[in-house]
C-alpha positions in Angstrom: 203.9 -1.3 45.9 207.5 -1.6 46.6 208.2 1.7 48.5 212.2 1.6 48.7 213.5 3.9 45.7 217.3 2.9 45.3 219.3 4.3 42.5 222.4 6.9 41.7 221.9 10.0 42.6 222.4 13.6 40.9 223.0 16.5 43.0 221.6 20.3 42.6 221.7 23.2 44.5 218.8 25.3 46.3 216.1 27.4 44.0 216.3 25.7 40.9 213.5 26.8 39.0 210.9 25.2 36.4 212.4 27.6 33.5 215.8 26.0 34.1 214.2 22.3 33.9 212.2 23.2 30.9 213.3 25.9 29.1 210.5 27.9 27.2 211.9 26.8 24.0 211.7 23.1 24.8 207.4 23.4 26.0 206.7 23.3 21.7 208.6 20.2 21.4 206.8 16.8 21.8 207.6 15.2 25.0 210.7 12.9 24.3 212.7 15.9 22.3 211.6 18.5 25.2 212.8 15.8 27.9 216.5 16.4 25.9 216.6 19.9 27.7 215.6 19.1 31.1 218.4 21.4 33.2 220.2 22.2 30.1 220.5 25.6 31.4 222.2 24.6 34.8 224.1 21.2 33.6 224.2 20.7 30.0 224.4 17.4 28.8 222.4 16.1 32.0 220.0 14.3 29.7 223.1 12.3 27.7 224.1 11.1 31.3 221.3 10.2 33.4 220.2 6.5 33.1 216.3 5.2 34.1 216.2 4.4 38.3 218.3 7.8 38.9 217.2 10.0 41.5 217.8 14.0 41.5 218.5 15.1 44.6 218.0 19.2 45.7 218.2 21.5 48.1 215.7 24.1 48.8 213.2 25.4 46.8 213.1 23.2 44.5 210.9 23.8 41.8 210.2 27.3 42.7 209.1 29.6 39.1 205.9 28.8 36.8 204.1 25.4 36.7 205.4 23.9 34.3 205.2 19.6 33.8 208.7 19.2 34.9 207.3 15.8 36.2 206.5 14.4 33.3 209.8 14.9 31.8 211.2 13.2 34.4 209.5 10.5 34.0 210.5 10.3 30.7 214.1 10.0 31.0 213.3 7.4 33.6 214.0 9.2 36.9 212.6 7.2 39.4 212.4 10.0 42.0 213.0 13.5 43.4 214.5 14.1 47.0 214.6 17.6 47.9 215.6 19.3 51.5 212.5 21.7 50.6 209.6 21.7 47.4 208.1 24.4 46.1 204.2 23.4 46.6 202.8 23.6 43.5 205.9 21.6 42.6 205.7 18.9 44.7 201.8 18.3 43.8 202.2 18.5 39.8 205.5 15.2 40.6 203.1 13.5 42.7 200.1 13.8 40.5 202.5 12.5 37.7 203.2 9.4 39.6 206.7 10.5 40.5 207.9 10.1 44.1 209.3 13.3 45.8 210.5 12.8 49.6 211.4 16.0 51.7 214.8 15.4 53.4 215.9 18.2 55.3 219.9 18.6 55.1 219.8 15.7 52.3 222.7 17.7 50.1 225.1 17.7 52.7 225.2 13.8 52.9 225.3 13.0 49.2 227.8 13.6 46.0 226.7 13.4 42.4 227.1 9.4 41.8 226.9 8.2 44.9 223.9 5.5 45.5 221.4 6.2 47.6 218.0 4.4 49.2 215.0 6.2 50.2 211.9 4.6 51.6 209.2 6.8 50.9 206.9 4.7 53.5 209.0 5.3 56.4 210.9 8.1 55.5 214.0 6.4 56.1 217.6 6.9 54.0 220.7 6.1 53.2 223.5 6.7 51.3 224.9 3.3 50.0 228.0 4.8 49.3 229.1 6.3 52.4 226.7 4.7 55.0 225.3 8.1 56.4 221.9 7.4 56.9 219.2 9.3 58.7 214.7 9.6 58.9 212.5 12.1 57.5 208.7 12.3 57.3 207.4 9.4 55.1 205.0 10.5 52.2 201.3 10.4 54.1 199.2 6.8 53.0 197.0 8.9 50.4 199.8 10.3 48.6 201.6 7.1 48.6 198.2 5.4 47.1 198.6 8.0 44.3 202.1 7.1 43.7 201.1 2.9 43.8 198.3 3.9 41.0 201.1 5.4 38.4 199.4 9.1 39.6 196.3 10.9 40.4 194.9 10.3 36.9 195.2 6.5 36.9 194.0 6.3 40.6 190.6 8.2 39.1 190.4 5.5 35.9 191.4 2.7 38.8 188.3 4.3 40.6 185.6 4.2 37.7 186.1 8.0 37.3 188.0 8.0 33.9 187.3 5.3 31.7 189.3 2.1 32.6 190.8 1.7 29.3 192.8 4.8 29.8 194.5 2.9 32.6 197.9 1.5 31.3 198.0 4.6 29.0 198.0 6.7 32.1 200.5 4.7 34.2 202.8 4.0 31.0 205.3 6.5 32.8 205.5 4.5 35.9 209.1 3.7 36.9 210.1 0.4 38.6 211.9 0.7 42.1 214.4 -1.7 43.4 213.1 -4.3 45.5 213.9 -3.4 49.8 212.0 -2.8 52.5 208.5 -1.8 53.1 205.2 -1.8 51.5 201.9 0.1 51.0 
């Protein structure tokens, strides 16, 4: 697994909650007309702009409010992962059960702007902004979590393992999102 995410980023503040990702209205809709509201509460028309490889970028508290699948919306409209300066737990766990990357990057919103491009190797925790050049090191994602990630998620890993049956395999990891090629892999 290529573990170098590279992509535009999309910048949001601190406490964003899961009922501003997916509003209460959009949890009756199938999954590719609920995805269309995915932070229509905070930036409307997000959906009509972001393009598959983006990353959203937050600051603390991300996530924080119910536990809604937030994850899998994202990975519907292609998002290829989540950098945050601090995840609400149950958050983080329902991304990377999903199969989505999230990295934890302390003071990550100062260095970036909505559009710039940034690079962040969820292996060794290092990052960069491609725009500017600021670059810096965080904690990478721990070997396990990055196995998850590798199988498309913690359901795939189980079919992988002879847990689920195997032909729910590429149904399970349909959501996976391609990362640019770069350094390092697991």
């Amino acid at each position: 697994m290529n573990t170098t995410i590279t992509g535009r980023v999309w910048v949001f503040g601190d406490s964003i909650n899961t009922d501003a990702m997916y509003p209460a209205h959009a949890m009756k809709l199938d999954l590719p007309d609920a995805a269309q509201h995915v932070f229509h509460e905070v930036r409307p028309g997000w959906t009509g702009q972001v393009e598959p490889g983006d990353i959203v970028l937050a600051g603390r508290n991300f996530g924080v409010g119910s536990s809604r699948p937030v994850a899998a919306l994202f990975r519907h409209l292609g998002v290829a992962a989540l950098v945050a300066e601090e995840f609400n737990s149950l958050f983080l766990r329902n991304a990377i059960n999903t199969g989505l990357p999230a990295l934890t990057v302390p003071g990550v919103t100062a260095l970036f702007a909505d559009g710039d491009r940034g690079s962040f190797d969820i292996a060794t925790g290092a990052y960069r902004n491609d725009t500017t050049d600021a670059s810096g090191r965080t904690q990478p994602l721990p070997p396990l979590v990055l196995e998850i990630l590798a199988s498309g998620g913690v359901l795939a890993r189980l079919a992988e393992q002879g847990y689920l049956p195997i032909e729910l395999l590429e149904v399970l990891r349909s959501g996976v999102v391609p990362v640019d090629s770069g350094s390092g892999d697991a």
